[in-house]
PAMI-778723 format. One record per residue (C-alpha): x, y, z; residue in one letter. Coordinates in nm, 2 decimals, always signed. Layout:
N
<<X; Y; Z>; a> ...
% end
This chain:
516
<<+6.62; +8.01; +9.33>; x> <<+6.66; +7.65; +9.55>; x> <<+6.97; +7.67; +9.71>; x> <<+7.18; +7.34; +9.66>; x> <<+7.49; +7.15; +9.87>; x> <<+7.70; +7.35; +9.67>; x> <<+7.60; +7.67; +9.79>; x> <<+7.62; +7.56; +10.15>; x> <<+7.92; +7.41; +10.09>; x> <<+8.05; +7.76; +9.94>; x> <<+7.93; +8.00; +10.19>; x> <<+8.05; +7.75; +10.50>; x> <<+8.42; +7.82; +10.34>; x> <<+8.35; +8.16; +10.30>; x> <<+8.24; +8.19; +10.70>; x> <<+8.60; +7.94; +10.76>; x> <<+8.81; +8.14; +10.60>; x> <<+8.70; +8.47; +10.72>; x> <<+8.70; +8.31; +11.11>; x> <<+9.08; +8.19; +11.00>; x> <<+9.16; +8.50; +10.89>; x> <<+9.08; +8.67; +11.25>; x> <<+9.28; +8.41; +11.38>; x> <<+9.59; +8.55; +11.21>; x> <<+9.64; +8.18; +11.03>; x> <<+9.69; +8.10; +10.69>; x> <<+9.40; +8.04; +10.50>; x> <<+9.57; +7.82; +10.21>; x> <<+9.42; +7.45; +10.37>; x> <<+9.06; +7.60; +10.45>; x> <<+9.07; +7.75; +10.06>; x> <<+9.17; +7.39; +9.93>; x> <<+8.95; +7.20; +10.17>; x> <<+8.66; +7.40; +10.09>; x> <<+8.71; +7.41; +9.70>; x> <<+8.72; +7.02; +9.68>; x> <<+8.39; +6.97; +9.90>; x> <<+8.21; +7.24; +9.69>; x> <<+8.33; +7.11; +9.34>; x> <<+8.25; +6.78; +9.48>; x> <<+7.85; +6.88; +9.58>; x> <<+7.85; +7.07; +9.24>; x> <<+7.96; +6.77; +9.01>; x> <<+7.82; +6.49; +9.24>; x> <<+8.13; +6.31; +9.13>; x> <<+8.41; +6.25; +9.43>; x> <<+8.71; +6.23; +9.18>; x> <<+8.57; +6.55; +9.01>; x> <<+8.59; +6.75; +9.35>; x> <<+8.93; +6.61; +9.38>; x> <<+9.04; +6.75; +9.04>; x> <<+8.91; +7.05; +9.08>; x> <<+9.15; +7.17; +9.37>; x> <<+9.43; +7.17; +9.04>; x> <<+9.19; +7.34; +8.80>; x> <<+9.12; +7.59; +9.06>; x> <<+9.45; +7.68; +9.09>; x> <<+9.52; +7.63; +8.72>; x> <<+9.27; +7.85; +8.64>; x> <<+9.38; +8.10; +8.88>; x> <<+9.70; +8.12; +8.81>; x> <<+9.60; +8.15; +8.40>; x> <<+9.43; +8.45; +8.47>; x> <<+9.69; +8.60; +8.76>; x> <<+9.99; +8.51; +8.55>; x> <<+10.05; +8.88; +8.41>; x> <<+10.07; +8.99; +8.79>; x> <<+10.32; +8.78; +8.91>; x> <<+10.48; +8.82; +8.59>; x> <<+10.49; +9.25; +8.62>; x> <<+10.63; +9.19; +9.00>; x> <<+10.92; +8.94; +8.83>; x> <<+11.03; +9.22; +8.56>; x> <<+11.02; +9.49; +8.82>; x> <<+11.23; +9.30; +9.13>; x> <<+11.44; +9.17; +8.83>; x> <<+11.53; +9.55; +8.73>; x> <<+11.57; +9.66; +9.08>; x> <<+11.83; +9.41; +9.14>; x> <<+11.99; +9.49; +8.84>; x> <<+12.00; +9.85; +8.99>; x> <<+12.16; +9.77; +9.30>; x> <<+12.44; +9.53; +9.16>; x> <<+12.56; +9.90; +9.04>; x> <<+12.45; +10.07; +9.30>; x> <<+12.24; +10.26; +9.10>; x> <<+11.92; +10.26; +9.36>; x> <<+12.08; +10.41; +9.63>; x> <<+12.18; +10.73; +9.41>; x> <<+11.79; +10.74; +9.31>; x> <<+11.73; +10.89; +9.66>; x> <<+12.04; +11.02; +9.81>; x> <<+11.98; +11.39; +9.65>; x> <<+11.70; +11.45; +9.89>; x> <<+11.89; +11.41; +10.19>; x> <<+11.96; +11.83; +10.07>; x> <<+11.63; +11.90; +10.07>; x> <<+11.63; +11.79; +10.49>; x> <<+11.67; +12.12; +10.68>; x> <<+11.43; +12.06; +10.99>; x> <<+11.21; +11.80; +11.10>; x> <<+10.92; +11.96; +10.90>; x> <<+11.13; +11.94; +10.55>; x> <<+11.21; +11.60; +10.63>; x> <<+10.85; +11.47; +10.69>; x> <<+10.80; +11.60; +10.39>; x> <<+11.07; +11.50; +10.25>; x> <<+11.03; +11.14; +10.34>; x> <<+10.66; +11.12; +10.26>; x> <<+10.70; +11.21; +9.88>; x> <<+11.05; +10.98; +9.82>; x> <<+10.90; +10.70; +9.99>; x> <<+10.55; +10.74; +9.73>; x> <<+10.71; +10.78; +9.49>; x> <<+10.96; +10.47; +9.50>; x> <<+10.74; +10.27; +9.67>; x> <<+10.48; +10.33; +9.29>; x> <<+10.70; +10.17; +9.11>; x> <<+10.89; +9.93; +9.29>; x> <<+10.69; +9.84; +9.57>; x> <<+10.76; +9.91; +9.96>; x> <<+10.93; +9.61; +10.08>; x> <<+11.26; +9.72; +9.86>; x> <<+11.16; +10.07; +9.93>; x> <<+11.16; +10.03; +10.26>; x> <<+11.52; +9.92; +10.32>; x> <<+11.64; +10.19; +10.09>; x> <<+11.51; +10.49; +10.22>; x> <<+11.55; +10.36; +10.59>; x> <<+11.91; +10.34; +10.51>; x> <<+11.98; +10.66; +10.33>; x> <<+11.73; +10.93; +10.44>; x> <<+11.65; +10.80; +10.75>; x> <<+11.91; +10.92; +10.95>; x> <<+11.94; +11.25; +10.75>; x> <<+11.58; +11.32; +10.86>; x> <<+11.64; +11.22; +11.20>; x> <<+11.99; +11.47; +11.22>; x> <<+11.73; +11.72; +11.03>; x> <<+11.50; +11.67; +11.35>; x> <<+11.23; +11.44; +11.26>; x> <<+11.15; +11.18; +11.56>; x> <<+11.18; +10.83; +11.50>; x> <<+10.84; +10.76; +11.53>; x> <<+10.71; +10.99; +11.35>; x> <<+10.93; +10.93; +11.06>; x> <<+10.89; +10.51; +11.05>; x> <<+10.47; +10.64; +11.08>; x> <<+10.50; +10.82; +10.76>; x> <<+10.78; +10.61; +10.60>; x> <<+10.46; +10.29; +10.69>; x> <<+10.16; +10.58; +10.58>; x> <<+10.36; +10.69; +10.28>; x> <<+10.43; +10.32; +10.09>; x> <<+10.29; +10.12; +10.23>; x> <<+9.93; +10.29; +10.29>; x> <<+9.94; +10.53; +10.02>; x> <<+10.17; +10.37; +9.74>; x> <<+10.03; +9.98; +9.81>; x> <<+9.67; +10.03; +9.82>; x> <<+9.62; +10.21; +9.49>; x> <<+9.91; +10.01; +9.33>; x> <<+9.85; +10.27; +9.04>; x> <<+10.17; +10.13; +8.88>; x> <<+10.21; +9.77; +8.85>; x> <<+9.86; +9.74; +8.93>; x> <<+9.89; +9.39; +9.10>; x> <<+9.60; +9.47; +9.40>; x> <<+9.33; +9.62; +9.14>; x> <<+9.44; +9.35; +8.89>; x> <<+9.28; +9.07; +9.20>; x> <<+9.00; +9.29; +9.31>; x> <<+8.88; +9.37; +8.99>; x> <<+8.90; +9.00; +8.87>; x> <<+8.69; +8.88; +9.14>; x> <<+8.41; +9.19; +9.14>; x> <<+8.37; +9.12; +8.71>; x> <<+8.49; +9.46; +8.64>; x> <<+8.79; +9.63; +8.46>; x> <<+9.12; +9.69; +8.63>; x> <<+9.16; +10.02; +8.47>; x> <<+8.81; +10.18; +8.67>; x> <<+8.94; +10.00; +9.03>; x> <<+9.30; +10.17; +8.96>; x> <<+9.14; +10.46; +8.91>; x> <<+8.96; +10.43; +9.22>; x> <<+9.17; +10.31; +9.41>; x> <<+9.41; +10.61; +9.39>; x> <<+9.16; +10.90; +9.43>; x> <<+9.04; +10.67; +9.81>; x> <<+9.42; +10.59; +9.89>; x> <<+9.55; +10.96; +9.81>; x> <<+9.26; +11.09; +10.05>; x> <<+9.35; +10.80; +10.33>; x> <<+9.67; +10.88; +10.31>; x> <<+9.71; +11.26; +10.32>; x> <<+9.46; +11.25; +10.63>; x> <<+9.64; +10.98; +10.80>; x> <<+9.99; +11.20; +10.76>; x> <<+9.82; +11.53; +10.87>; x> <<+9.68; +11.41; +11.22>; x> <<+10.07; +11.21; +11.20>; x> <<+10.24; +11.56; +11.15>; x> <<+9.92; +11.75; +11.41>; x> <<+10.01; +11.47; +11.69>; x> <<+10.41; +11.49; +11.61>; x> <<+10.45; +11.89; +11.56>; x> <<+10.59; +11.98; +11.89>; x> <<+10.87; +11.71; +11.88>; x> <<+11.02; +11.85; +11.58>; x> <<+11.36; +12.03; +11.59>; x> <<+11.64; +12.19; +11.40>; x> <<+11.92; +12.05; +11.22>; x> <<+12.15; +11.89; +11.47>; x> <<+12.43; +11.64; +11.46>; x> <<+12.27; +11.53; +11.82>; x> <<+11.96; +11.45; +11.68>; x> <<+12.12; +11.15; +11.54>; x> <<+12.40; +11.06; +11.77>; x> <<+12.06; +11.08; +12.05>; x> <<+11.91; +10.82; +11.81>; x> <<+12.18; +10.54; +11.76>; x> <<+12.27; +10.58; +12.12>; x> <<+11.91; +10.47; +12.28>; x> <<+11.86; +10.20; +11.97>; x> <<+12.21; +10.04; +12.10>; x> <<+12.08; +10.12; +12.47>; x> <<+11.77; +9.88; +12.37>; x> <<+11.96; +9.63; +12.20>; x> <<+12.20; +9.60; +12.50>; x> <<+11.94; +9.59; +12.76>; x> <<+11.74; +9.30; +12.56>; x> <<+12.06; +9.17; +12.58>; x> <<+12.11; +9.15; +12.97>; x> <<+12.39; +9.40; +12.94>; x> <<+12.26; +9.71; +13.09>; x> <<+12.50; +9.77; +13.31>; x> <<+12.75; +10.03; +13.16>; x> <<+12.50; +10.06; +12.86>; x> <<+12.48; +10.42; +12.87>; x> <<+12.88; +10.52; +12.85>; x> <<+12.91; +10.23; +12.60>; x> <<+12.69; +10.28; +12.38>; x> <<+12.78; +10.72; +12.39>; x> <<+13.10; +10.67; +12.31>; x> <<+13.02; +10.38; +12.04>; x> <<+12.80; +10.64; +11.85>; x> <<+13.10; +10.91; +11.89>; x> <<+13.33; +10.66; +11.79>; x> <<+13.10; +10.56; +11.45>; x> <<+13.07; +10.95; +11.38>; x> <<+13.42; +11.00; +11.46>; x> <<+13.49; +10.77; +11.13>; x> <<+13.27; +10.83; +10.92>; x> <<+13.34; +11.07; +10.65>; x> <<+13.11; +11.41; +10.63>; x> <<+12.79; +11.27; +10.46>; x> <<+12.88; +10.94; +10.39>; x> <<+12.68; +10.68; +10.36>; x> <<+12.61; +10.34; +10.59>; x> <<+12.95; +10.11; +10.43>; x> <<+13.09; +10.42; +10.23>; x> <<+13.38; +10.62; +10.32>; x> <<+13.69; +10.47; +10.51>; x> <<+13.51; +10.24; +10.74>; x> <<+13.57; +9.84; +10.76>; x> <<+13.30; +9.75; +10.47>; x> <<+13.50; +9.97; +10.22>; x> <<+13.36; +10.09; +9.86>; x> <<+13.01; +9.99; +9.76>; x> <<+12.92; +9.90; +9.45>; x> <<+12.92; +10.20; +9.23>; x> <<+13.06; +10.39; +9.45>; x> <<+13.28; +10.70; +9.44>; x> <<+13.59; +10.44; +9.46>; x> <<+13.43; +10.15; +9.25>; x> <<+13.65; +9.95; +9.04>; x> <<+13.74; +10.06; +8.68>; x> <<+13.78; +10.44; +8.77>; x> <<+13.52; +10.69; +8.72>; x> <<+13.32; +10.48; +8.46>; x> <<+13.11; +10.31; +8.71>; x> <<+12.99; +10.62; +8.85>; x> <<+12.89; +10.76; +8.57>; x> <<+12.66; +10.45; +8.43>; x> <<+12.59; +10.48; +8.81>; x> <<+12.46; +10.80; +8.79>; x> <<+12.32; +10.76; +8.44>; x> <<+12.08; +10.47; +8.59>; x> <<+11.99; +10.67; +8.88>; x> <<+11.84; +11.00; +8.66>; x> <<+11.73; +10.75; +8.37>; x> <<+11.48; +10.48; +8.56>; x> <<+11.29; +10.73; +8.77>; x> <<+11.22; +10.99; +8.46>; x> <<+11.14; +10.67; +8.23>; x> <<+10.89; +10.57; +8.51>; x> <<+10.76; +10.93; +8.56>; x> <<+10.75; +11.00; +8.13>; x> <<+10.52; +10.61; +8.19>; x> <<+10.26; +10.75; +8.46>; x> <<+10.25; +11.08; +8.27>; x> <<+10.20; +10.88; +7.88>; x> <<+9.88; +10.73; +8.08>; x> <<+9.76; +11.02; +8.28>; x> <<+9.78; +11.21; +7.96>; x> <<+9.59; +10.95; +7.76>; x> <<+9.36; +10.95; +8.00>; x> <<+9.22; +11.33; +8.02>; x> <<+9.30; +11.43; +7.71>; x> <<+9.31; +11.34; +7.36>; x> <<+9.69; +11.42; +7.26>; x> <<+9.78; +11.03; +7.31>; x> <<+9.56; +10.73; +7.26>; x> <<+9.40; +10.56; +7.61>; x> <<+9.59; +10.27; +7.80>; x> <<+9.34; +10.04; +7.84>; x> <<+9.30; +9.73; +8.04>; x> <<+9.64; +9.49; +8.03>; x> <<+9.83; +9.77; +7.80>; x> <<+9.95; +9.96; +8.10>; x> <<+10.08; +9.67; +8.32>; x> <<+10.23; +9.54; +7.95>; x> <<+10.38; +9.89; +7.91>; x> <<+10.54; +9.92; +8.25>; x> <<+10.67; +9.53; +8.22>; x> <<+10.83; +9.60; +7.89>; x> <<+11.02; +9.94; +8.00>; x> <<+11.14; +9.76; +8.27>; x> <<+11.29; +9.44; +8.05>; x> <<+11.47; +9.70; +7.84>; x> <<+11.59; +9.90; +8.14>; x> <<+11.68; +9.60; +8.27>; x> <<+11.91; +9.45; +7.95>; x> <<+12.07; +9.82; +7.90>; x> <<+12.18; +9.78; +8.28>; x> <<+12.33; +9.44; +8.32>; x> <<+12.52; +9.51; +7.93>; x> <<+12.59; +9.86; +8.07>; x> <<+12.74; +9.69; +8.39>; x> <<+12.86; +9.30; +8.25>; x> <<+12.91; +9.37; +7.87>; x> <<+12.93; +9.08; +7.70>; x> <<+12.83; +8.84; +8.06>; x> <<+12.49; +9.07; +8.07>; x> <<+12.32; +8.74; +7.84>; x> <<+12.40; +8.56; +8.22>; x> <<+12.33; +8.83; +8.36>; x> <<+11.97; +8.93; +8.27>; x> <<+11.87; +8.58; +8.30>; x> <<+11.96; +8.58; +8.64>; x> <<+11.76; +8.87; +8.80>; x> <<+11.51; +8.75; +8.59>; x> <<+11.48; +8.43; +8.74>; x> <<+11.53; +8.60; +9.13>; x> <<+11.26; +8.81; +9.02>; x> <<+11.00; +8.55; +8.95>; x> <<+11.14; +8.31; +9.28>; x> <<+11.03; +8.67; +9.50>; x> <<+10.72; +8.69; +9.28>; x> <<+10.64; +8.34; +9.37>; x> <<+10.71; +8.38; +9.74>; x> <<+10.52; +8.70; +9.78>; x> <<+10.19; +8.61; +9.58>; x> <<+10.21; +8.23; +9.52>; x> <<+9.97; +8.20; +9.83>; x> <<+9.69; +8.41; +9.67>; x> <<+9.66; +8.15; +9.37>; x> <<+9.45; +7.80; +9.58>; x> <<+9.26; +8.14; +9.73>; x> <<+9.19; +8.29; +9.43>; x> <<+9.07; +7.92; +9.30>; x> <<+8.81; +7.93; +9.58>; x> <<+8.64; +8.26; +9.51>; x> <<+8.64; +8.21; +9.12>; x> <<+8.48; +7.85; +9.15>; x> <<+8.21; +8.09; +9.32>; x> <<+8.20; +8.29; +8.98>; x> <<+7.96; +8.16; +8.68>; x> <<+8.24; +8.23; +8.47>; x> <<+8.52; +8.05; +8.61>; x> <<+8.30; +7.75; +8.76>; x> <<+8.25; +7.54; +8.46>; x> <<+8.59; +7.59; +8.43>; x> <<+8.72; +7.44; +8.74>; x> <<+8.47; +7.16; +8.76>; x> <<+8.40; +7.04; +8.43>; x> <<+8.04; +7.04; +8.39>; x> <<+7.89; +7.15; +8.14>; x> <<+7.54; +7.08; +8.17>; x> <<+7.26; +7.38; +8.21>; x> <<+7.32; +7.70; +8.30>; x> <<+7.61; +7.78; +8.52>; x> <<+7.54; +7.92; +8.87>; x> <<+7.71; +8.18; +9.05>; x> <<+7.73; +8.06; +9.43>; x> <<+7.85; +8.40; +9.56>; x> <<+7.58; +8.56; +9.35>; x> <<+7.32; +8.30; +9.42>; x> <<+7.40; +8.32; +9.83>; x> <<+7.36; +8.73; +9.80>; x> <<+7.01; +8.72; +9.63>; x> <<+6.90; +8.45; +9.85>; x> <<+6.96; +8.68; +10.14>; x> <<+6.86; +8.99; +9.96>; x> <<+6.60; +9.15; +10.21>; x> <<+6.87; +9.14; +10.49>; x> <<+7.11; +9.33; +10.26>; x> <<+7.11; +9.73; +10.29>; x> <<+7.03; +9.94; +10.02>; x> <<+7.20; +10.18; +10.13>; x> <<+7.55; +10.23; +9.97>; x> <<+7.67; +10.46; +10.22>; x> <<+7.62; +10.17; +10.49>; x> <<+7.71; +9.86; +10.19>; x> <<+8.03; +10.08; +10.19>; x> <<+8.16; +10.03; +10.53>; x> <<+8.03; +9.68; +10.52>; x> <<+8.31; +9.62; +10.24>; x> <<+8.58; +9.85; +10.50>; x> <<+8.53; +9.58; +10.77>; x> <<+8.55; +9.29; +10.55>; x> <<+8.85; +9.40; +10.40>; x> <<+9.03; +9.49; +10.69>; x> <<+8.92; +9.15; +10.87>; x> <<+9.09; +9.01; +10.55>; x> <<+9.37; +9.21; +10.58>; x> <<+9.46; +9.06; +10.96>; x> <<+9.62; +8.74; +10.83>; x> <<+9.92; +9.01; +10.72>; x> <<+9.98; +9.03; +10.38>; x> <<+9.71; +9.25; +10.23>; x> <<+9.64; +9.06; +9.92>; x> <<+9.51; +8.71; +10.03>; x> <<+9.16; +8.88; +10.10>; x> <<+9.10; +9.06; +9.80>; x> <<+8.95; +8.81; +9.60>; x> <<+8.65; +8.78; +9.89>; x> <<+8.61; +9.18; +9.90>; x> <<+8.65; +9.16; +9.52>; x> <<+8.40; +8.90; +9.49>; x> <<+8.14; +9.04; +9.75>; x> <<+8.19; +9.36; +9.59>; x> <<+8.05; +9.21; +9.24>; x> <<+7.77; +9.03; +9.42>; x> <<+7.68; +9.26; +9.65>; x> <<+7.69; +9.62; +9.44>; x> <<+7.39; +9.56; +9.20>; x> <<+7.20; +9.43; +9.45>; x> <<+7.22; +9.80; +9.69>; x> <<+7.30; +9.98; +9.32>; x> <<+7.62; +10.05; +9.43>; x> <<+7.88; +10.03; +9.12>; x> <<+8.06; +9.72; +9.18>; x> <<+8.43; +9.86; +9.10>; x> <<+8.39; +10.16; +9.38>; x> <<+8.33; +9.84; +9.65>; x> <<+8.62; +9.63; +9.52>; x> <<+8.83; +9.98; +9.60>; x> <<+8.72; +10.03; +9.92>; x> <<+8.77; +9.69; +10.05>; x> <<+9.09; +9.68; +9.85>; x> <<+9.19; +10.00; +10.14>; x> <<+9.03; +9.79; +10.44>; x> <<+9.21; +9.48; +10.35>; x> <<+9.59; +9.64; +10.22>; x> <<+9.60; +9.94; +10.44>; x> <<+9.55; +9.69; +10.76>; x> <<+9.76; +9.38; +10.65>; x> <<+9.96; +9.53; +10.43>; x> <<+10.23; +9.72; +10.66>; x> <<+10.05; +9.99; +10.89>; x> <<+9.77; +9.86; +11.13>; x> <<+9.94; +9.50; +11.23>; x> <<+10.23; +9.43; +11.37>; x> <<+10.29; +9.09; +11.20>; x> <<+10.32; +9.24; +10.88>; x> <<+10.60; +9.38; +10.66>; x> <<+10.59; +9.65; +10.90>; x> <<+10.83; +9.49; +11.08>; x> <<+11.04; +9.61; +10.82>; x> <<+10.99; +9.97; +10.88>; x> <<+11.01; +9.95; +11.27>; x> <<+11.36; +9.73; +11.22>; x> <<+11.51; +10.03; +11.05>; x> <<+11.35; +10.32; +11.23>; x> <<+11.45; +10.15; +11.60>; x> <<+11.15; +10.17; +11.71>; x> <<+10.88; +9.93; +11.87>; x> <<+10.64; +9.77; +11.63>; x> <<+10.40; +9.76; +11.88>; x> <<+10.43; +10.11; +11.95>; x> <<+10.46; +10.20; +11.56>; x> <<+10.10; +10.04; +11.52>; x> <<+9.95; +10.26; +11.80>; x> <<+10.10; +10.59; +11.65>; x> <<+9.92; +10.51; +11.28>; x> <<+9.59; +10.34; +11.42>; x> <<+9.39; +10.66; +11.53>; x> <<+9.53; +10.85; +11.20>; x> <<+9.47; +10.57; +10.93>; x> <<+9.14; +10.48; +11.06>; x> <<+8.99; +10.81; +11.05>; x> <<+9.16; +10.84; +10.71>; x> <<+9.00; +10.53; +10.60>; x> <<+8.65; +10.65; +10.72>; x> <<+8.72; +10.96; +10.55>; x> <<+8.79; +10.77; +10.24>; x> <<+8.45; +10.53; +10.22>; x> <<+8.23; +10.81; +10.30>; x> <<+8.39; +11.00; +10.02>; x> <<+8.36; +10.70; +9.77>; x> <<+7.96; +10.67; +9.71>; x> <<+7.93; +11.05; +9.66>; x> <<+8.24; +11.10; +9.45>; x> <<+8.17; +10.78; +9.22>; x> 
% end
């Protein structure tokens, strides 16, 4: 077919925004810019383009709604946790399990999945740093190692299948045409083999650093992170008796496996705590919480797994399974806050329920003009966006792709890594979602033509683009976070999990045209 304005116009923001995207700049003004100059071309009517940047977004944001909406009811119930401090009980019986280094990076790897399924790294994150951590440490797990797998473990592993709430395959599979349920799937079989590669050259590399249980381990620990801090500081000199008797000082008070503001020191009893107001009641709905959200979560994942292979349950199909998880976590949340507030839980709920859709908004409110930009590109959103009616509706992705179809490769294996590239380019700006409509949409456009299925493209590039910006191969994404509670150097962080993720990720593509 004759390719138009409006195709030019489309593929000359797709080249911009992948260019801004190696830049490490936000890619919201190029998305806009270029919606309203292709909608414009398209309708031939300048007030027309101009409308379209809202109807992009509109339309968007219609079909994204039930993501943002999942994250909302999940942050919502995990704050409603904490007010009692029900999430830090969740992982404070593993800190037993701990008994050497290799027990702990065990240890740490399966908490941190696990957690980090269900209520996403960046609270995960903050959590286990602040009650395992330094129990694997004292076990004799080094820093590094631990912050690699605490990074490989959520924020690899539990982000880039997003089995759970499903908000990454929910974007990819929008964009590629397919169904969320078959990129899911997907999704978890590539991230699981990633990620268990990734945390065996992580545990080959780190082997000979790991020790025995030792209260040194630890003190050794908070004594260089303060020696750091102090010498960033300009205050080296004395930093090394300071700091040693600092440490001895802070283990001198604290009681026998207390926790960070537990115990007698200044910060006093935290919420739910063993001395929480109102006697021994608060520890026991504490408690309760802490056993009851996990299991409810687990009996959820294994309702679906079992409808899946088997016929003992019906199938959760499509929307069902983020519906199901959203409504457990509404009730959860009510049964808390009345649990904790009584009769103020009506406030209560409302509350985390509004903080829960302000962090939705912050976290993913930057995909929606993005999203507008690749679904204008999509014969079934662009009449949509722009209004016109008239003819048959093209597909400027699709259109682009068959235009160029003798320089495209037929082969999947190579189509494959292709995708890997693309969506790890995406994934520099730092996030890890803000490319997944681009792989998505390449995926749908580009998989017929090599007879690749579509929905095995949109999980690969859904790895490239979340395992990069999403907390483990750049340093100006959330793994910040992890590095912050681990003391270590981000810097340093990224060049311990480079070498293992890649080869996991290689691993993982080469894997995904045979297996699917």
């Amino acid at each position: 077919m004759e390719l138009t304005a409006a195709h030019w116009s489309y593929f000359a923001g797709v080249v911009v925004i992948i260019a801004v995207m190696i830049a490490r700049r936000n890619i919201v003004v190029p998305a806009v810019i270029a919606t309203f100059l292709t909608a414009w071309f398209y309708s031939g009517s300048l007030i027309q383009g101009i409308t379209s940047i809202f109807s992009a977004s509109l339309t968007a944001a219609s079909e994204l709604f039930s993501i943002f909406l999942i994250i909302a009811l999940i942050t919502a119930l995990l704050g409603a946790l904490r007010a009692m401090g029900a999430e830090r009980r969740m992982v404070k019986p593993f800190r037993a399990l701990m008994r050497n280094g290799r027990a702990a990076f065990v240890t740490i790897a399966g908490v941190t999945y696990f957690i980090s399924l269900f209520f996403w790294p960046t609270p995960a994150v903050p959590l286990i740093g602040a009650i395992l951590l330094p129990a694997a440490i004292r076990a004799g797990l080094p820093a590094m190692s631990a912050a690699a797998v605490i990074a490989i473990a959520g924020q690899g592993m539990a982000l880039s299948s997003d089995y759970v709430i499903q908000v990454a395959p929910g974007l990819s599979a929008t964009a590629a045409g397919v169904s969320t349920e078959v990129v899911a799937d997907r999704a978890m079989v590539l991230s699981l083999i990633t990620g268990l590669v990734a945390l065996a050259l992580v545990y080959w590399r780190g082997r000979r650093a790991f020790g025995t249980l030792s209260e040194e381990h630890e003190l050794r620990w908070e004594s260089e992170s303060l020696a750091a801090v102090a010498s960033v500081r300009g205050e080296a000199a004395g930093t090394a008796d300071a700091t040693a008797e600092g440490a001895a000082a802070t283990r001198a008070v604290r009681a026998p496996g207390a926790e960070p503001g537990e115990g007698s020191g200044a910060g006093g009893p935290v919420p739910g705590g063993e001395s929480g107001p109102g006697g021994d009641e608060p520890v026991r709905r504490s408690r309760a919480f802490a056993l009851l959200v996990p299991l409810t979560f687990a009996a959820i994942v294994g309702y679906m797994l079992l409808g899946k292979f088997t016929d003992v349950v019906g199938e959760v199909q499509g929307g069902d399974a983020a519906g199901l998880v959203g409504g457990v976590a509404m009730l959860l949340l009510i049964a808390a806050v009345f649990s904790v507030d009584g009769g103020h839980g009506l406030t209560t709920a409302a509350t985390h329920v509004v903080d829960g859709l302000v962090f939705a908004f912050k976290a993913m409110g930057v995909v929606v003009p993005i999203a507008g930009f690749f679904f204008l590109g999509n014969a079934d959103f662009i009449t949509r966006i722009t209004g016109v009616e008239s003819g048959e509706p093209p597909a400027l992705l699709f259109d682009l792709v068959s235009a160029a179809d003798q320089h495209i490769p037929d082969n999947g294996f190579v189509l494959a890594f292709a995708i890997l590239l693309t969506g790890m380019i995406t994934g520099l700006e730092g996030s890890g979602f803000a490319g997944l409509p681009l792989t998505g949409s390449l995926s749908g456009a580009l998989g017929p033509e090599a007879h690749v299925d579509p929905a095995t493209l949109a999980a690969v590039g859904q790895m490239g683009s979340v395992w990069t910006g999403g907390g483990v191969l750049v340093a100006w994404s959330s793994l910040l976070a992890v590095a912050g509670v681990a003391r270590v150097p981000v810097q340093d962080l990224v060049r311990h999990c480079f070498l293992p993720v890649v080869v996991g990720l290689a691993a993982a593509t080469s894997l995904a045209t045979v297996l699917f």
